[in-house]
N, C-alpha and C positions, 0 to 999 in steps of 0.2 A: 308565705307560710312562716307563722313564730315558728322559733325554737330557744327551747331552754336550754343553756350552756353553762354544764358542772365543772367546777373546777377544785378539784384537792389540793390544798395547798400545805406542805412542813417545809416552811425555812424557803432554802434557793431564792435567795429577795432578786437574783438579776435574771437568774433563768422564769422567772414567775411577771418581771417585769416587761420581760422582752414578749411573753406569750400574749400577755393581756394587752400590749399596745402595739402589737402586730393584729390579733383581735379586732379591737375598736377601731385600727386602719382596715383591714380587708375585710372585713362581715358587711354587706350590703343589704342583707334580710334584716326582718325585725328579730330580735332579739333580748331577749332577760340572762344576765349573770348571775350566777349564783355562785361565790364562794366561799368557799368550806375552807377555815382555817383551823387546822390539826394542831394548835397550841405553838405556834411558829415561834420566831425570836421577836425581838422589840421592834426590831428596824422591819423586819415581813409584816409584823401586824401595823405597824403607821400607816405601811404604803395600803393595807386592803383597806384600809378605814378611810383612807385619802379616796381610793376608789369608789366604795360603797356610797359615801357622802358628795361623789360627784353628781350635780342635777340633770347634767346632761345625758345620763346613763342610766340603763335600767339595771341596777345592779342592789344583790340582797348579800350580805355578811352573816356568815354562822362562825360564831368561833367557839373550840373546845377548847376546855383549862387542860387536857390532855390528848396525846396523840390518839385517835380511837382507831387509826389504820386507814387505807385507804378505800375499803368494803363499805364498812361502816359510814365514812365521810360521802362517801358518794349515794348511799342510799339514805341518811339526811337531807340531800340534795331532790332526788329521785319522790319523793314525800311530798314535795312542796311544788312539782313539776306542774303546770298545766298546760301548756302548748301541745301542737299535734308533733311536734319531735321532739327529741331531748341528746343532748350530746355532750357524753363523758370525755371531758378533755384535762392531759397530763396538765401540770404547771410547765415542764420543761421540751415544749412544742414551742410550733412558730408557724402560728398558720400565714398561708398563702394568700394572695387576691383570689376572692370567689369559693374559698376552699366550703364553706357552707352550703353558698348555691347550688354549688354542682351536686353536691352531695342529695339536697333536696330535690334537687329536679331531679335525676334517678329516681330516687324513693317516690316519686310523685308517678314517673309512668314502671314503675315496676310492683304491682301490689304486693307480691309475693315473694318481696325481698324485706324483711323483718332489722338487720344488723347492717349496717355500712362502715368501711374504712376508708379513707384516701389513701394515695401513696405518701411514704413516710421517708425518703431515702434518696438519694442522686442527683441532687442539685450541685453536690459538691463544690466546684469553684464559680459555678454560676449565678449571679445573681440570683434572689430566689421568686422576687417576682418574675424577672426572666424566664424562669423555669419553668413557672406558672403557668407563666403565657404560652408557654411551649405547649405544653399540657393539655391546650384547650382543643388540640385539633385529634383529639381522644376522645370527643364526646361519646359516651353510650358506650365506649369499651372500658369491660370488666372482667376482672376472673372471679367465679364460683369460689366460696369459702365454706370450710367448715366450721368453722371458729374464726372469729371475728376479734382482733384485738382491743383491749379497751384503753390505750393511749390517747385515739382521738374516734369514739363509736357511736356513730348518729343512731337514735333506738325508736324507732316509729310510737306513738301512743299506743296503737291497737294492740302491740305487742306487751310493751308495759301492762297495759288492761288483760292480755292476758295470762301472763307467766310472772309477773310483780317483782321485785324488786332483788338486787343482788343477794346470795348467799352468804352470810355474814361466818361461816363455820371455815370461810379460806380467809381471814383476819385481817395483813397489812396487805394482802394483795399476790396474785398468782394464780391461773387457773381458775379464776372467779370469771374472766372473759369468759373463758373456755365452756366453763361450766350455762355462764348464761347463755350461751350459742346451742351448747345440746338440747339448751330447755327451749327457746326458738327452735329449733329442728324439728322438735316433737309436737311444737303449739303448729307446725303447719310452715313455716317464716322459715326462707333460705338468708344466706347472707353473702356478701359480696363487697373488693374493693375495689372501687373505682378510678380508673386510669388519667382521668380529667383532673381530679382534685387533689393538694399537695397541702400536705403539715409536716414539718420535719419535722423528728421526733428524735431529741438527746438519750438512748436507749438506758435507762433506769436510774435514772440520775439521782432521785429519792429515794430507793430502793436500795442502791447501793450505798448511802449513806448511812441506812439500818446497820450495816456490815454483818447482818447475819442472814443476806438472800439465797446462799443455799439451802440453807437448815430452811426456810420458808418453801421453798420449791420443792425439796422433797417432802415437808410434809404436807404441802397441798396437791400434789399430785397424791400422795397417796387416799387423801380425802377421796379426791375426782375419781382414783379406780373403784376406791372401795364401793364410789355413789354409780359408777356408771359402766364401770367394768372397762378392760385394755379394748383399745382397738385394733382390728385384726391388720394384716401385713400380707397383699395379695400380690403374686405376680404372676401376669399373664405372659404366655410365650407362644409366637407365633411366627411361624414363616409364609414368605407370600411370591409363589413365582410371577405376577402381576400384582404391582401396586398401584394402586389409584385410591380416587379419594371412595369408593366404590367399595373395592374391597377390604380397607379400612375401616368405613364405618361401624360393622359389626361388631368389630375388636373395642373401637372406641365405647359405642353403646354398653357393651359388657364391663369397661373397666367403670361409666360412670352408677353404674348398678351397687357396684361394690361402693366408690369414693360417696355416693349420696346417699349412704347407709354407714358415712365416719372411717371406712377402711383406706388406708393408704394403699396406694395402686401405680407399681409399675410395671409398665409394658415391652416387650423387647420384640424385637420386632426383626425380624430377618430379612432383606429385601435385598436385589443387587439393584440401586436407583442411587443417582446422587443426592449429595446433602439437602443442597437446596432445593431439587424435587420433593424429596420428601419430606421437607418442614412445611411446601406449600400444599399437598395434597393431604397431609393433616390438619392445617386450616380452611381446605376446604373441604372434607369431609367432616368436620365440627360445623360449619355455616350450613352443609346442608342437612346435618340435625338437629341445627337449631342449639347449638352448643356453647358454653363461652368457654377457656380455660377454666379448668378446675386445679386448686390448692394441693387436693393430694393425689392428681395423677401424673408421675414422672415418665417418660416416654425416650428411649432409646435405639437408636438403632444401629443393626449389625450387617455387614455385605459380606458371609462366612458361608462356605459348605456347610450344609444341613448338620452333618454330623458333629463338626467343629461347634456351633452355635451351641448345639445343645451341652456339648463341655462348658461352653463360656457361660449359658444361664446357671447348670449346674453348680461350678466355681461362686459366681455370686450366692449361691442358694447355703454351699458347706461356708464361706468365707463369716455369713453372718449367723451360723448356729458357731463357729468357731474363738473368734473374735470377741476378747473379752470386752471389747471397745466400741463392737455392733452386735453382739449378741441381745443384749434390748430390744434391737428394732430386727429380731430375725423372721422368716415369712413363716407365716401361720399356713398359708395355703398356695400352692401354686399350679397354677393351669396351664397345660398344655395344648396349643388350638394347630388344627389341622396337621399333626405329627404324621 
């Protein structure tokens, strides 16, 4: 399977060197480059013109005489897209062996997963092909996403065809993933990162070169509530004099009701069981509903007298309408199960 692979590029000539020839070392698929240069310096535009002009390489150059932001630059790219995938990737990445494949072979047996990420993080002092290779024995496992980031976001055609092309009203970038993950949600298309595939990702390295990336975060977040309103903050609370994966599931099913409807969702959970019991009868009551982890469900547990517990959910519940520092994220709702 092609895929088209975007790349924004301002400036960073070594972090933008190291991504693109890590790139043409580990992409095994066929593929077309396309990059977008945001009016870079002298020494960034030689080298993409050195690129574009290689024969060996399917590779197309756009250059602006000005920054036009990284929205905009990716949906220039997005225009000219024709393969059945397309994937928006940073300059300041460093993809892995196979980090493509893997990704398309997912998308290949998952039809109704519309957005895909790799992992992005933990190779730390290991080699990273190494890591890579670690990686491989993850096949098929993924967590459920809400939002999808768009550092390294492989984007199905079907999907393109039907929700088009990024929001251009979130400018140099922010919440423009987010935003195109909600419109996926709503076109039908879940999303998901895959545990198999590995980009490391320099977290905002062009972004933080603007030196004005809060002022952009807040007012694109403000954009995304104005277009799509807050998402809710659920927590469910339950005790269980038998735990199993049995009577777990219900609890489970109810919090993904909420998280696949964009609510954040934690669970607290009262049980007298040890740790590692019940880390595994939470993975196997998810297997036997056919479940993968999900992004926004946080899962806790507590070995308290009934009454106790319910002080300790309580505590969490005044701590975040209190807290000037988690009052943002305080609960909207919370459920009390089997009290």
């Amino acid at each position: 399977m092609r895929c088209d692979i975007i790349i924004p590029i301002w400036n960073q000539l070594e972090f933008t060197r190291e991504c693109v020839e890590n790139l043409i070392k580990n992409t095994g698929c066929p593929y077309r480059l396309i990059l977008i240069d945001n009016a870079s310096d002298s020494a960034t535009r030689v080298y993409l013109e050195g690129i574009a002009g290689d024969k060996t390489l399917d590779a197309k150059l756009i250059r602006n005489e000005t920054n036009l932001g990284f929205v905009k630059a990716v949906n220039q790219g997005l225009r000219i897209t024709e393969g059945p995938y397309v994937c928006v990737l940073n300059n300041d990445t460093v993809p892995a062996p196979r980090w493509l494949e893997r990704m398309i072979e997912f998308a290949e047996t998952h039809p109704d997963v519309g957005l895909i990420n790799p992992q992005c993080d933990g190779h730390l002092d290991t080699p990273i092909d190494a890591y890579a290779k670690a990686l491989a024995g993850y096949k098929g496992e993924y967590m459920e996403m809400n939002q999808c980031q768009g550092f390294c976001m492989l984007i199905k055609r079907a999907l393109i065809d039907k929700i088009g092309i990024l929001d251009e009203a979130f400018g140099i970038g922010g919440f423009d993933d987010t935003d195109y993950s909600m419109r996926a949600h709503l076109a039908g298309f879940r999303c998901a990162a895959i545990k198999d595939a590995y980009v490391y990702h320099r977290l905002h390295a062009s972004f933080n070169e603007s030196g004005d990336r809060e002022d952009w975060v807040r007012r694109n977040q403000k954009i995304y509530y104005d277009k799509w309103g807050k998402h809710r903050r659920v927590g469910i609370a339950v005790c269980l004099d038998l735990f199993n994966a049995d009577s777990v599931s219900p609890v489970l099913k109810s919090a993904y009701t909420f998280a696949r409807n964009w609510s954040w969702v934690h669970i607290w959970i009262n049980a007298k069981v040890k740790k590692d019991l019940f880390k595994n009868e939470i993975k196997k009551a998810l297997e036997k509903e056919g479940l993968p982890p999900h992004q926004n469900i946080r899962i806790e547990h507590f070995s308290l007298p009934r009454g106790i517990f319910k002080m300790a959910v309580a505590g969490k519940v005044i701590e975040r309408r209190l807290s000037p520092r988690m009052r943002r994220k305080r609960f909207d709702t919370v459920i009390w199960e089997g009290r």
